[in-house]
Each structure stands twice: as C-alpha cells, then as structure tokens.
N, C-alpha and C positions, 0 to 999 in steps of 0.2 A: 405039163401045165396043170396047173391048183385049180379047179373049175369053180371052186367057192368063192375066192376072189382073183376075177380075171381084171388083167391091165391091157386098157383098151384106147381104138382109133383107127378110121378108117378116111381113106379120100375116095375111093373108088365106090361105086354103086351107089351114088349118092342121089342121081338123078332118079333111081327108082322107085324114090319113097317124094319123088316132089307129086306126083299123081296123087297120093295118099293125103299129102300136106293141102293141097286143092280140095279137098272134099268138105261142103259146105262151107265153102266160102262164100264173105260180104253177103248176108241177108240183106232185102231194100230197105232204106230210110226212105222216108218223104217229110216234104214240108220242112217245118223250121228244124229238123233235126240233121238235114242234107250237108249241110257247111260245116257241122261239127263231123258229122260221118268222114266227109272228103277230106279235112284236115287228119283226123288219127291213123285213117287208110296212109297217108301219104307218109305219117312216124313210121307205120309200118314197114309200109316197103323199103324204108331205109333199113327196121332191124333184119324184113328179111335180106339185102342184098349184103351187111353184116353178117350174118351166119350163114351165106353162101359162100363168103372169101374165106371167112376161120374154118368150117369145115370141107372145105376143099381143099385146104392145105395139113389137113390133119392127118400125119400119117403115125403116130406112135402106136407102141407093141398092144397097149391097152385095148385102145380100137381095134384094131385086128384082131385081134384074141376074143374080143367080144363078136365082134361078127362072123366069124370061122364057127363060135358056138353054135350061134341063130342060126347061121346055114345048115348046119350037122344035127339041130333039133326045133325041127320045123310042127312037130305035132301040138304047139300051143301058138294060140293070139297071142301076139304082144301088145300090148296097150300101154299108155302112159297114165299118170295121176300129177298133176300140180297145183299149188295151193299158193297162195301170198298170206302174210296178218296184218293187218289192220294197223297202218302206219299215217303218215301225214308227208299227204304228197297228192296232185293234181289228178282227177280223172285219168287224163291223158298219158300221165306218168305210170299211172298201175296199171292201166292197157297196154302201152307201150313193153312194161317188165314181166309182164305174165307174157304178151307173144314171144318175147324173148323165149323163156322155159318153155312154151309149147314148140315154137320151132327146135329146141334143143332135144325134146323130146323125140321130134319126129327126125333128125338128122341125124342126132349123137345115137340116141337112143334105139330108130329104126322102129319107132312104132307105128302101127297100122291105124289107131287113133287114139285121141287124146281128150281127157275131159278133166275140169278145171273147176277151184271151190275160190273165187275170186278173191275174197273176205272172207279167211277163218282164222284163229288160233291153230301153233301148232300141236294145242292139249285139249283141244274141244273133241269132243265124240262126232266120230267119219261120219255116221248114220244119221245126224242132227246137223251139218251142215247145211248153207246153201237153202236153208229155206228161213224167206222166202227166196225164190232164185231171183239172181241178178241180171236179167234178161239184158239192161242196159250196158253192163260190161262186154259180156257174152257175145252178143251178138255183133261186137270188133273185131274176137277175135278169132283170126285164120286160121281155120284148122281145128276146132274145138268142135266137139262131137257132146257136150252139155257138160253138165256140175255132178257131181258125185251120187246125186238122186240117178241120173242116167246111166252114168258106171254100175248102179247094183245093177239098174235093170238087164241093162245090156248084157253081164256076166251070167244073171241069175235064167233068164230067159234062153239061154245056148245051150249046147250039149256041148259044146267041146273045150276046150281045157285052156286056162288063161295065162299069161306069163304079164305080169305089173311091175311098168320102172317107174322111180320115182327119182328126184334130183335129194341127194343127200337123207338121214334118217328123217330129219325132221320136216321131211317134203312130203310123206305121210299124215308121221304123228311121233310125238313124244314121250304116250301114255303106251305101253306095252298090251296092259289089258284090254285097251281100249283095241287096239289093232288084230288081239286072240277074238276080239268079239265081232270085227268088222270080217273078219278069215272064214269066223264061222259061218257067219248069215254067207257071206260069196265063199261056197265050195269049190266052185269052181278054177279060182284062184290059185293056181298051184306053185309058183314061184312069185319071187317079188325080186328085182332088182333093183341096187340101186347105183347111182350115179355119183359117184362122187367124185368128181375133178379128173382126177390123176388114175383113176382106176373104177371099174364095175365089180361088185358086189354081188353075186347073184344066190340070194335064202330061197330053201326050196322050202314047200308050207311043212313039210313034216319037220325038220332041223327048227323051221318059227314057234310049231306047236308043241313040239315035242323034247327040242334040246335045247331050249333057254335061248334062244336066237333071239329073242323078243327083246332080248335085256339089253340091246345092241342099242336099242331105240330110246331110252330111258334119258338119258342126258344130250342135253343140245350143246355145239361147242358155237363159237362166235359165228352171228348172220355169217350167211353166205352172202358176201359183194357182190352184188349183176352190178353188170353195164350201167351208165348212168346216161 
C-alpha cells in the first residue's frame, strides 16, 4: 500500500468519534435571537442525520486504508481545517454547508477537532483570516472548536505532534508560499492530509517543505459541489 496517497472509507467505528463531534456543542442564544437559533439547529440535524446514512454506508478501500493508517500511527492529534469563500447565498445556507464539511471532517476524516474560517478566499493568507471573528456563524456550528486564530493557538501551545486534514487542496489554500509560512509559525504540524472525494492524500511537512509538495496546492480545479 502507497501511504502518500491512500484510497479511503470506512462504516465501522463511526460511533467513536460522535463523542468528539458533541463537544461544544449549541452555545445559549437568548432573546430575539432564540427563533433563528432553533430554526438553523433544526437544518442541522437534518445534515447531521445525512451524513450518518452516507457514512455508515461507506465502505470502500480508500477509507479503510485511511483508517488501518490512524490506528497504526497514533503518536499525532488529528485535527481538521475548513474554510468557505465568500459567495451569495443565505446566512442559513453557509451554516448549513460548512456543518456539512465539519461533520465530514469528523466522520470521513476521524478528527478529534475541527475549526473553521467562515468567510475567506482560498488565496488570502491563513494567519490574517477570521479577523474579525465571526462569532455569529460560529457559534451554529456543531462541533467547531474556533477559526483559525484558535487552530495556531491550540497547535502552538502543545508539545505533541499534529496531523491536519483539510477537504481538497484548496480547503487550505492556493497560495503555496503562503502555506510554507503558515507550516512555519505551526511546527507542530507534522502532516497535512487531505481529502479528496475518492481518496486521502496524506503530505508529511518534510515532502511539503522540502520536496516541492507545496506545488500541489498552486492551481484550484472546478468548486467542489456540497450538498445543496
């Protein structure tokens, strides 16, 4: 098996990461903001019990190959990163399509937590995102551990060693340099995976820094379709 790019999917041990996905969840609303709360809560739950039937039925080589990895090399956090750009389309619709990618994160993906740059470009600079943050997205959605201001911290603050999936290259970034300069400030970062449909991806920081892997990142091919 190719470990640089594994072809992945898994149905089993699914429910071990819904404990993970519950963490910080639904902050309180009050007052006039309660009615819009309970309505986007209730999108939710529809997309999560959607990606409770897709991936419980997900059994190809891909996922398995990726999860046999994670069990076999346990000495890193995995964490997720997801980002949207700045399109034309309802509050409710971009909370709705980012819990989408978070949940895919923690399902497909298998991460321990996930944090989220609501509204960026995917050519803007990691380290200048998110501010100021978007508490009013944020705080919808399930499973979100903060915006990318939180990701250094969390990384930068730990001793132990970080493993980053992201959904396709440009769920990152599209600017290479810009991603050599985000790697540097998080040392910690020692892998970056990513997710691309049909298979995982997994760049170890030395192959990013050292053997032109970055260039991987450089051209975006047509959006990725979510859900509608």
């Amino acid at each position: 098996m190719d470990d640089s790019c594994l072809k992945i999917s898994n149905s089993c041990d699914l429910l071990l990461f819904s404990n993970n996905y519950n963490i910080g969840l639904g902050r309180q609303t009050s007052g006039e903001n309660q009615d819009a709360h309970e309505k986007i809560s209730e999108n939710l739950d529809e997309s999560y019990g959607w990606l409770m039937n897709t991936f419980a039925t997900d059994t190809s080589d891909s996922v398995k190959a990726y999860w046999k990895y994670l069990q076999h090399d346990t000495k890193y956090i995995t964490i997720g990163y997801a980002r949207k750009s700045p399109t034309d389309e309802t509050k409710e619709s971009r909370i709705r399509l980012l819990q989408l990618m978070v949940n895919k994160l923690y399902f497909r993906g298998k991460c321990e937590e996930v944090f989220v740059s609501p509204i960026c470009k995917a050519d803007q600079p990691i380290l200048e995102r998110d501010s100021p943050k978007l508490d009013d997205l944020l705080l919808h959605l399930k499973g979100s551990h903060g915006d990318i201001s939180d990701l250094v911290a969390r990384v930068h603050f730990s001793q132990k060693p970080f493993r980053l999936v992201i959904i396709d290259y440009a769920g990152l970034s599209t600017s290479p340099n810009d991603i050599r300069i985000f790697l540097e400030q998080c040392s910690n970062i020692k892998e970056v995976v990513v997710d691309h449909g049909s298979s995982f991806e997994i760049l170890s920081r030395f192959d990013l820094l050292k053997n032109n892997d970055l260039d991987k990142f450089k051209c975006r091919h047509a959006n990725v379709k979510r859900s509608k």
